[in-house]
N, C-alpha and C positions, 0 to 999 in steps of 0.2 A: 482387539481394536482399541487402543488409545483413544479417550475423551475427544482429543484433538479431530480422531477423525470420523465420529459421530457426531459433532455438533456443526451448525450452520454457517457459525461466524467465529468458529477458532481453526484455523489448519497448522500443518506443523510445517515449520521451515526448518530446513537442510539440504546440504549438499545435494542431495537428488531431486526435492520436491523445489529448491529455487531454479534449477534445469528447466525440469517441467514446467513449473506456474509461471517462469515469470519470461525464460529464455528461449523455452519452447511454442511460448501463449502468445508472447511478443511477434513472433512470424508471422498470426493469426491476428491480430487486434491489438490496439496499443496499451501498455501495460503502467501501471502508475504505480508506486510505491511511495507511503507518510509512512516513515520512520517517526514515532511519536512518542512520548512517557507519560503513566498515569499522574507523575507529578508536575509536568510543564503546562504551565496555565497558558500559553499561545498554542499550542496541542491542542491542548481541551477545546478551547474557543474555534478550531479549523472544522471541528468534527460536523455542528452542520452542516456548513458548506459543503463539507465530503460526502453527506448523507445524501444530498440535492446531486450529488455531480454522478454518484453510484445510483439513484434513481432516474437519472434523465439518462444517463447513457446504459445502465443494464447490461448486458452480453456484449456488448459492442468493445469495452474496451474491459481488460483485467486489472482490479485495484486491488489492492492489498494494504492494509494497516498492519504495520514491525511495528507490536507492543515493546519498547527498546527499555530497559533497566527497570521494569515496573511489577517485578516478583514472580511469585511463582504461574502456571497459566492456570491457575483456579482463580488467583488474585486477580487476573488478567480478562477470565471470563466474568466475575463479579464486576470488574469497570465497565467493560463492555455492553453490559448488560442495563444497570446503572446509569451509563452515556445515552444509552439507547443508539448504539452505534449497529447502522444498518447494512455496513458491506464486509464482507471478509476480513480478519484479524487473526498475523502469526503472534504465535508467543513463542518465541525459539528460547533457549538457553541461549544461555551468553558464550558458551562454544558453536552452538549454532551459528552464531551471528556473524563468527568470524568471514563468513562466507561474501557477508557483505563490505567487509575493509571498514575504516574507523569511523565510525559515524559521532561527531564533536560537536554539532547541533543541533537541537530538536527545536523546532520539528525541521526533518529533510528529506524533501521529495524529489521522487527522482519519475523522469520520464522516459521511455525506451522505445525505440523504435523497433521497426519490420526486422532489423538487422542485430538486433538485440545489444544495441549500443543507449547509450546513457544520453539523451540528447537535449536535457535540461534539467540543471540541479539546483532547484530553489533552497535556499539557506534562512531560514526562522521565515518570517512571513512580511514578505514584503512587501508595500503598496500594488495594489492590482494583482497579484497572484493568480487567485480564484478565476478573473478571466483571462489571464497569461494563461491557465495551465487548460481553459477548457477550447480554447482560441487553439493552443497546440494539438491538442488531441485530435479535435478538426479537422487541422491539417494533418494529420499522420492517420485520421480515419477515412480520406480523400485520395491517401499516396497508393491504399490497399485495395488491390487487381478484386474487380467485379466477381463471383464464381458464374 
């Protein structure tokens, strides 16, 4: 078993586990992805917010932080750790990553519906965000058939 899949808040992304977590999860609950770097100070600065938004919402929807260009995933769980960052964090390789197509600004989140389509792609951090992104989830936690 890889570090990756002992520890709480590092998983490993690829090919089969972004299916799973994020394609598969998405049917079930709306799924969010911060694409982020330990070196991008608008990054660093989101990670509250993100802290508060994986606290209020919980089970409810799947978040994921893609540690994106920011070394090895030791280096990766040291930031983490460091940040005090409280929801789930891939540290793929940068072969890994390919899975995601070219990601050219950080931070960039993507939101995914029931359909597991990409249905809001926020680009660095733009005024209102934080409540654009939990306004959306809302709605796409609203669109999800009762059991």
């Amino acid at each position: 078993m890889s570090d990756a899949q002992k520890s709480p808040w590092i998983l490993e992304a690829n090919q089969a586990t972004f299916q799973e977590d994020v394609v598969e999860r998405s049917r079930q609950v709306p799924v969010v992805i911060d694409f982020w770097a330990t070196w991008c100070q608008p990054c660093l600065d989101e990670i509250p917010d993100y802290n508060r938004l994986f606290r209020a919402y919980g089970s409810k929807i799947r978040f994921i932080g893609v540690a994106t260009d920011s070394g090895t995933e030791k280096e990766v769980k040291l930031a983490v750790k460091e940040l005090k960052i409280s929801y789930p964090v891939a540290a793929p390789t940068l072969k890994e990553l390919d899975v995601f197509g070219d990601i050219l600004i950080f931070p960039t989140t993507w939101v995914i519906d029931s359909e597991g389509r990409i249905v809001q792609e926020f680009l660095g951090v733009p005024p209102g965000k934080h409540e654009q992104l939990r306004g959306l989830v809302d709605k796409l936690l609203a669109q999800i058939p009762k059991r």
